[in-house]
C-alpha positions as CSV (number, residue, x, y, z in Angstrom):
1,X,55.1,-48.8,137.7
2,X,52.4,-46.3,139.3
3,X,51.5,-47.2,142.5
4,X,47.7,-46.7,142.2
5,X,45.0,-46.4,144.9
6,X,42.1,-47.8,145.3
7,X,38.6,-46.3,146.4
8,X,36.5,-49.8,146.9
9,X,36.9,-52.5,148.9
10,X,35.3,-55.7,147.5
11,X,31.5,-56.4,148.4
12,X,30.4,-57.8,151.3
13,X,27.5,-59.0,153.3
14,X,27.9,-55.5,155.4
15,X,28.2,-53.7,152.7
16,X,25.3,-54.5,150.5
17,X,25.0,-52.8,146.9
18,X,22.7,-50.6,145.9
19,X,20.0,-51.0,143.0
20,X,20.9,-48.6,140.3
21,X,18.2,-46.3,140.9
22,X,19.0,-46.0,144.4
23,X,22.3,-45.5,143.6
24,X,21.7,-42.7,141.3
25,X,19.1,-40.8,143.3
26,X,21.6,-40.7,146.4
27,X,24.5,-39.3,144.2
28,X,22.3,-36.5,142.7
29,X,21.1,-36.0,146.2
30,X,25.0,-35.8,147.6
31,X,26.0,-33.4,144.6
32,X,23.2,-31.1,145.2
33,X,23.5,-30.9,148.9
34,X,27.6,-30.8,148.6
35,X,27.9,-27.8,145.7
36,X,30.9,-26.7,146.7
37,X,33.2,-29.8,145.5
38,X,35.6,-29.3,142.5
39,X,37.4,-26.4,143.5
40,X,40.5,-27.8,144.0
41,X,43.7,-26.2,141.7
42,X,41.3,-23.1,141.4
43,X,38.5,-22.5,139.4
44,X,37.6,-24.7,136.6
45,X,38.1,-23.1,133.7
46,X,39.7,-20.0,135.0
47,X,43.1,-21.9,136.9
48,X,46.0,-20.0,136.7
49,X,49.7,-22.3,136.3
50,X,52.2,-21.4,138.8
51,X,54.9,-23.7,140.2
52,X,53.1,-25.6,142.5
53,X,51.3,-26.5,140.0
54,X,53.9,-28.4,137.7
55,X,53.9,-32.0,137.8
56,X,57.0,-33.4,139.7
57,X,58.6,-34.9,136.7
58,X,59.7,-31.5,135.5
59,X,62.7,-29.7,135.8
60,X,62.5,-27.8,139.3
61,X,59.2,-28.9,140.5
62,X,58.3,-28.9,143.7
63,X,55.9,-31.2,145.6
64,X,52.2,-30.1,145.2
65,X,50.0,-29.8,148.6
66,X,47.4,-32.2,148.7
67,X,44.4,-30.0,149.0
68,X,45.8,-28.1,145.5
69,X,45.5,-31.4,143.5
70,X,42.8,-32.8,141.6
71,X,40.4,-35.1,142.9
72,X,39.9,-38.0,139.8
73,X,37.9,-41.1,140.1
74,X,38.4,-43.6,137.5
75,X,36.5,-46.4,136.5
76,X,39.4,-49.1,136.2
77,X,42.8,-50.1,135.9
78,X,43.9,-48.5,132.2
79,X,42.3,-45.5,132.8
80,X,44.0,-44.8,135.9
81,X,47.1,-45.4,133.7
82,X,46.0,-42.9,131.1
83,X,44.7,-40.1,133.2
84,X,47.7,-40.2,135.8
85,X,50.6,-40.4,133.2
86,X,48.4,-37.2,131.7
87,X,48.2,-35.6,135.0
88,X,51.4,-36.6,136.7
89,X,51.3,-34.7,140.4
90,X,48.5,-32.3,139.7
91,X,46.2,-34.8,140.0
92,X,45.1,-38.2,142.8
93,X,43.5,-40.3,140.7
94,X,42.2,-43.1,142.1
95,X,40.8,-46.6,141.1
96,X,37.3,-47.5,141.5
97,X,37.2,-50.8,141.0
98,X,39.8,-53.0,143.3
99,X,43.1,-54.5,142.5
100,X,42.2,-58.5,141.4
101,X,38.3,-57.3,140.9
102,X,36.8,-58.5,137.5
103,X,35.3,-55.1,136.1
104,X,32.8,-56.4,134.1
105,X,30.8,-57.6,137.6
106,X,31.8,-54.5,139.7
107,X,29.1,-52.3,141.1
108,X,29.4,-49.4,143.1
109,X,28.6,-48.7,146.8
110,X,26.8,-46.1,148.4
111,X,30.6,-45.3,149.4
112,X,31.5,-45.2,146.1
113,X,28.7,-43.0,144.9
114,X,29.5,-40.3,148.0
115,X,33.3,-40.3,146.9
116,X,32.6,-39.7,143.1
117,X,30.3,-36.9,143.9
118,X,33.0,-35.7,146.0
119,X,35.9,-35.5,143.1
120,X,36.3,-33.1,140.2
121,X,36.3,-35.5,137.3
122,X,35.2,-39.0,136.7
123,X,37.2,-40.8,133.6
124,X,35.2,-44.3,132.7
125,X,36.1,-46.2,129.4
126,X,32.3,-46.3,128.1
127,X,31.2,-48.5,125.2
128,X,28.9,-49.9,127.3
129,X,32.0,-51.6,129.6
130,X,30.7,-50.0,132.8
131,X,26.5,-50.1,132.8
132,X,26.3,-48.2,135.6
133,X,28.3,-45.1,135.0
134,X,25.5,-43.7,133.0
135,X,23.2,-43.3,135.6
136,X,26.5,-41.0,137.1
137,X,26.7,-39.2,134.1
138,X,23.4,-38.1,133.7
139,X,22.7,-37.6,137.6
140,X,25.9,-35.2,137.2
141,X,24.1,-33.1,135.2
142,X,24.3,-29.8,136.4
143,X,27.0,-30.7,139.4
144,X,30.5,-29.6,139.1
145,X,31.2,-33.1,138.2
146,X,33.2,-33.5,135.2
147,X,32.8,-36.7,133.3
148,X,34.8,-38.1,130.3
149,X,34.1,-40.8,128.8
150,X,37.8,-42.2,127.0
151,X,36.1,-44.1,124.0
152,X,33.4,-41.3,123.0
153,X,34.3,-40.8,119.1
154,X,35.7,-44.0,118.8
155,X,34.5,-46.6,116.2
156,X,33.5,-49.2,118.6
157,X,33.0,-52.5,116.9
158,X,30.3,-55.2,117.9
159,X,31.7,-58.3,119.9
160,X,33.2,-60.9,117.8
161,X,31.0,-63.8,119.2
162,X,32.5,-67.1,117.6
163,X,34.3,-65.8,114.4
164,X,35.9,-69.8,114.0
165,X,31.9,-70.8,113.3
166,X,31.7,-68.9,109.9
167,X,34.6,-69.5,108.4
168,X,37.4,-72.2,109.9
169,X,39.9,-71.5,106.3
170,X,40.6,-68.3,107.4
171,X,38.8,-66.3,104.7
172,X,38.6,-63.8,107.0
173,X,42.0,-63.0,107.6
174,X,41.6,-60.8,104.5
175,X,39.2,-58.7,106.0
176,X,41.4,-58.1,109.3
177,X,44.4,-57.4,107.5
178,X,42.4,-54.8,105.5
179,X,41.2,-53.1,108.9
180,X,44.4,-53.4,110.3
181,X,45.7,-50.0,108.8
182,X,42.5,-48.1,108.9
183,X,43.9,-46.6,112.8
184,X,47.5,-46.2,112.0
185,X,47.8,-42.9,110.4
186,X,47.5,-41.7,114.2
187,X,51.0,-40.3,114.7
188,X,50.4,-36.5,116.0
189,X,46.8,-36.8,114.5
190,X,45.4,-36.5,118.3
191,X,43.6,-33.1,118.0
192,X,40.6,-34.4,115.5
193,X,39.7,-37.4,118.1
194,X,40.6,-35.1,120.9
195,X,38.3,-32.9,120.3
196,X,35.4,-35.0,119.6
197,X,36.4,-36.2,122.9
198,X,36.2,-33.3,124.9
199,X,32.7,-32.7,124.6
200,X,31.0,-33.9,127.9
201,X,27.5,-34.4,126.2
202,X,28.3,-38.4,126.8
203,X,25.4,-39.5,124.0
204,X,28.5,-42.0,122.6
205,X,26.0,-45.3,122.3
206,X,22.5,-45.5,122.9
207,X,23.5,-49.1,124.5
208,X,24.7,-47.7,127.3
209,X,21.6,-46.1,128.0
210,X,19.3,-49.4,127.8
211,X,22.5,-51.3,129.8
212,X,22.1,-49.0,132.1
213,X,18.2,-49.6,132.8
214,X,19.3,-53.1,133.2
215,X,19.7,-53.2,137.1
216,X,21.1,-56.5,137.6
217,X,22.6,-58.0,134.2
218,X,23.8,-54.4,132.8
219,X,27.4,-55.8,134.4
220,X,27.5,-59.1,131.9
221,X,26.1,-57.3,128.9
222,X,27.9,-54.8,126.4
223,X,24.6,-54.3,124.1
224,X,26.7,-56.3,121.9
225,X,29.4,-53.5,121.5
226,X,33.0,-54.4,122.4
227,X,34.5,-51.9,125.0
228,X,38.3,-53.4,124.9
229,X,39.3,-50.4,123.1
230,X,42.6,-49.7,125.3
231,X,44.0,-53.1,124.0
232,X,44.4,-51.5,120.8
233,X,47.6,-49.3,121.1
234,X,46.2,-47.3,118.8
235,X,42.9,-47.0,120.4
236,X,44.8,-46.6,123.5
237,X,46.0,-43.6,122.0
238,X,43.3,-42.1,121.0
239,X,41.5,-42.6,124.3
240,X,44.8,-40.8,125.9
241,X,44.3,-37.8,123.9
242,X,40.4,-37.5,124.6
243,X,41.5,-37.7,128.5
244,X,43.6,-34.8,128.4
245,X,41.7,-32.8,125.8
246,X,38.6,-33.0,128.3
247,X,41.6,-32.1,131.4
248,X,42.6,-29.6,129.2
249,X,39.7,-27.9,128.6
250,X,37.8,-27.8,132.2
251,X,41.5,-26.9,133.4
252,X,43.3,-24.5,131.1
253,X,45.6,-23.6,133.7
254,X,47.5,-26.8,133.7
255,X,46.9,-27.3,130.1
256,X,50.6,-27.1,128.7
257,X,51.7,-29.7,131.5
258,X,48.8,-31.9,130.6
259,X,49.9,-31.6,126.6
260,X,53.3,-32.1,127.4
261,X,53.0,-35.3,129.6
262,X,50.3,-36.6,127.0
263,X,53.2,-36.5,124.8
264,X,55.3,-38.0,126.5
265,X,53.0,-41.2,127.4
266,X,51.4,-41.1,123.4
267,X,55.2,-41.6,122.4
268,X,55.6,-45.0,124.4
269,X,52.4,-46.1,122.7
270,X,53.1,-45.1,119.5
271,X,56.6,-47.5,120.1
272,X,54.4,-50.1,121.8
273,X,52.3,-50.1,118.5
274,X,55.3,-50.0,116.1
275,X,56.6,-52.9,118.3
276,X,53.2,-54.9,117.8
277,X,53.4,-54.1,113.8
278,X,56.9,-55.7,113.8
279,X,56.4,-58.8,115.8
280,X,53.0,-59.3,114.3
281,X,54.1,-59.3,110.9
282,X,55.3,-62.4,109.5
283,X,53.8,-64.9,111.9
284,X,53.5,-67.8,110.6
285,X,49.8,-68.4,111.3
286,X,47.0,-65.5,111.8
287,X,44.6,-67.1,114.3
288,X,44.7,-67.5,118.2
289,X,42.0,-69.1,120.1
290,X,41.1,-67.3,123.5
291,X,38.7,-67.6,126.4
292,X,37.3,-64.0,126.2
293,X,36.2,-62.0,123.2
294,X,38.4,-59.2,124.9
295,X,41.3,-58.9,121.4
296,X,38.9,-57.6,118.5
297,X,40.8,-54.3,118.6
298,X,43.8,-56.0,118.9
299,X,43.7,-58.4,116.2
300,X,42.1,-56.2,113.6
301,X,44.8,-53.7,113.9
302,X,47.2,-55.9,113.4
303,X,46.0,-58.8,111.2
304,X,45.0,-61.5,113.1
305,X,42.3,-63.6,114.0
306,X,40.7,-64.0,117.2
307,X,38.8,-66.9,117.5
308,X,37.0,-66.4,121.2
309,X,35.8,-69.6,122.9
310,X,33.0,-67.6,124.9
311,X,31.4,-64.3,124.3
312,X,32.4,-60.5,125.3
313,X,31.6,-60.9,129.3
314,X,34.9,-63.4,131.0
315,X,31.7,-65.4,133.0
316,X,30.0,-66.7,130.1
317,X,30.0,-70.4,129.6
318,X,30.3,-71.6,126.3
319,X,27.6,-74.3,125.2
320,X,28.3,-77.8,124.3
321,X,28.5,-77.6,120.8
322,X,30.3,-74.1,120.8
323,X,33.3,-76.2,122.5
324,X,32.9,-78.8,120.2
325,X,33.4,-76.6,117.0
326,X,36.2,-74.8,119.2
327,X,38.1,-78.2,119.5
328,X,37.0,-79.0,115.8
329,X,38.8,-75.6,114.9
330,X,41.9,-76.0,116.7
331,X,42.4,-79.7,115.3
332,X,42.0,-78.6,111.6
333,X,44.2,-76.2,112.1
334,X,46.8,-77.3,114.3
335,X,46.5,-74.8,117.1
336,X,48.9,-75.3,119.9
337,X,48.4,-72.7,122.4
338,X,44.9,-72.0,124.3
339,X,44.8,-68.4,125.8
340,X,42.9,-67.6,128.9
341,X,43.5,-64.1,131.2
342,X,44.3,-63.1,134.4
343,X,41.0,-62.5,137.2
344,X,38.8,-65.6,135.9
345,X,38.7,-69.4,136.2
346,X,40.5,-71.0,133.1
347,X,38.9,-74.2,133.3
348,X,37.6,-74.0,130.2
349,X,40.7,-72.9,128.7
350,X,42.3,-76.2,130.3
351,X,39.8,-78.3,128.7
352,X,40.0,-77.6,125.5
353,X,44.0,-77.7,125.6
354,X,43.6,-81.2,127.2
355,X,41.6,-82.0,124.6
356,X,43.4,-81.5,121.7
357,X,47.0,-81.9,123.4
358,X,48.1,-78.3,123.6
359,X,49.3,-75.5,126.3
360,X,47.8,-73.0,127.6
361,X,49.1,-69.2,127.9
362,X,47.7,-66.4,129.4
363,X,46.5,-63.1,127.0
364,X,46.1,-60.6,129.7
365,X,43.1,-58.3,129.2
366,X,44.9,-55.7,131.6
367,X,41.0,-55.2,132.7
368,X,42.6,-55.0,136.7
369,X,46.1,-55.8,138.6
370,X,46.4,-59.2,140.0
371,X,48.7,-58.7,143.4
372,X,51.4,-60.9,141.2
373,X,51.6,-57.7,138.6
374,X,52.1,-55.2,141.5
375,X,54.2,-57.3,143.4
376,X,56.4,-57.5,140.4
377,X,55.5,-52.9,139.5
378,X,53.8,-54.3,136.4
379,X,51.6,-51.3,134.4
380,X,49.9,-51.4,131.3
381,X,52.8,-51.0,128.7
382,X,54.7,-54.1,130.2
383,X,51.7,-56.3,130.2
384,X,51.0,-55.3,126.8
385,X,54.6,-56.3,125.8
386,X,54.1,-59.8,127.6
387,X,50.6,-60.1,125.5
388,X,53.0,-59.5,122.3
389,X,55.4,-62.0,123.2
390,X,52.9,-64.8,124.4
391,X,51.3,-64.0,120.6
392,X,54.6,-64.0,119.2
393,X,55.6,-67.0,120.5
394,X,52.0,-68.7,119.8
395,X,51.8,-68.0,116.2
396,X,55.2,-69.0,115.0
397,X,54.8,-72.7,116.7
């Protein structure tokens, strides 16, 4: 696995968080007064390649100085993944949001602000998953910042907010399984995505815009989108190729390496996705009840069912009679295994399973890195592959 780094420390009484506002005004303030940031690996859009600036995985490379690499912030864990399997050594990238940190209630610093308007490029998911990287975006305006924004031209879906109360027969099974091939003619179809990608304009949902004017609950609210796009391998994809067309583009230079090690990381995906397909397929039952609303993408793709106990944000508490019609669900139709993730409580999840006499099993949202997954060099493809086996084993009981 990549050993990432991290940017943030987690919140503390010294170090108080700023209001967005305040936030934003100080970054515009630090990109005006420092205009000379980005320059590293030449000039954007005019670097040359050379061999110091090949990434180490290829034949012959040699080890890249530090002050000729990129400076990358990204937003959380799976886009560090993306961006640094695009940009191999040309490239720090480093993690915004810390290792065991829920990202849906991370905020930024004043730290945090100075050291994004110090890099090159900032890469966020978007879909309204991060409410405050708009105010980044559009304070960036006009700085040497380069912002991408992985999901932009991405069919993002709203949140599926209790799925099991419409229809407990599983009517709507149909309707997944129909959506489940509408992403999977993606196999060297990156440029059309990519491209749409590449354009920095970062207008992808006007919900971002009113999250982000949301000061204090922006961090618990999608605007009723659902931003899990990455746990999609297909999606993942997708979000892979608008990374490096974006890279591609503000550094033609290192284009060809960026292609080729996009390549390389799209073909593990694409065989994480054929693997889903295949272990997905004949399952004996369609549905799986989970704490978070976090496996839309997922389950469309492939067929399923997710029936969420609680809404798109990990911290919301279900209501009496939504737990109720959750245990009425998993009676009627003999559910035995009750997902809840890594990085929250799963005392809910615990209930209900008590309730009804079945386990529970974590579905990992791969949102952040407990210090159990690094210990053990865990990344993004091998917790997906535990998240198919869990399933696997969860819908053939």
């Amino acid at each position: 696995m990549m050993k990432f780094k991290s940017i943030a420390k987690s919140n503390s009484a010294a170090q108080s968080t700023f209001s967005i506002r305040q936030l934003a005004a100080l970054s515009l303030t630090a990109m005006l007064v420092i205009s000379g940031c980005g320059n590293n690996t030449g000039t954007k859009a005019a670097s040359t390649s050379s061999p110091a600036s090949t990434p180490s995985a290829a034949a012959g490379a040699t080890t890249i100085p530090a002050a000729d690499k990129l400076n990358i912030k990204v937003s959380f864990y799976p886009m560090y993944e993306f961006t640094k399997s695009i940009t191999g050594d040309l490239a720090d990238v480093e993690v915004l949001v810390p290792p065991g940190v829920e990202p849906h209630d991370w905020e930024p610093t004043a730290k945090d602000m100075a050291d994004i308007s110090d890099a090159d490029v900032l890469v966020y998911n978007g879909a309204g998953m991060e409410g405050w990287a708009q105010q980044i975006v559009d304070s960036a305006a006009g700085s040497d910042l380069i912002t991408i924004e992985a999901s932009k031209g991405l069919q993002i879906i709203e949140g599926a907010e209790h799925e099991h109360e419409h229809e407990h027969e599983h009517s709507h099974e149909e309707e997944a399984a129909s959506g489940a091939d509408d992403d999977h003619d993606h196999e060297h179809h990156h440029d059309e995505s990519a491209a749409e990608g590449s354009d920095h304009d970062h207008s992808h949902t006007d919900s971002a815009n009113s999250e982000a004017d949301n000061d204090h609950d922006h961090a618990h609210d999608h605007g009723g989108l659902d931003p899990h796009v990455w746990l999609d391998p297909v999606m993942a994809i997708r979000e892979v190729q608008t990374i490096e067309a974006a890279l591609s583009a503000a550094f033609p230079g290192n284009a060809a390496a960026f292609h080729a090690n996009s390549e390389a990381y799209i073909a593990k995906l694409e065989q994480l996705d054929q693997d889903f397909r295949a272990g997905l397929q004949n399952t004996k039952r369609k549905d799986f009840i989970t704490q978070h609303a976090a496996f839309g993408y997922l389950a469309q793709q492939y067929g399923l069912t997710q029936v969420p106990i609680a809404g798109l944000s990990p911290e919301q508490e279900p209501s009496a009679a939504q737990m109720a019609s959750i245990v009425e669900f998993a009676k009627a139709n003999k559910v035995t295994t009750i997902f809840f993730e890594t990085l929250v409580s799963s005392s809910v999840a615990d209930t209900i399973a008590q309730e009804i006499g079945a386990k529970t099993a974590v579905l990992n949202p791969i949102e952040g890195l407990t210090e159990e997954d690094a210990a053990h060099n865990l990344d993004y493809l091998s917790l997906m592959r535990q998240n198919l086996d869990a399933l696997t084993q969860a819908l053939n009981e």
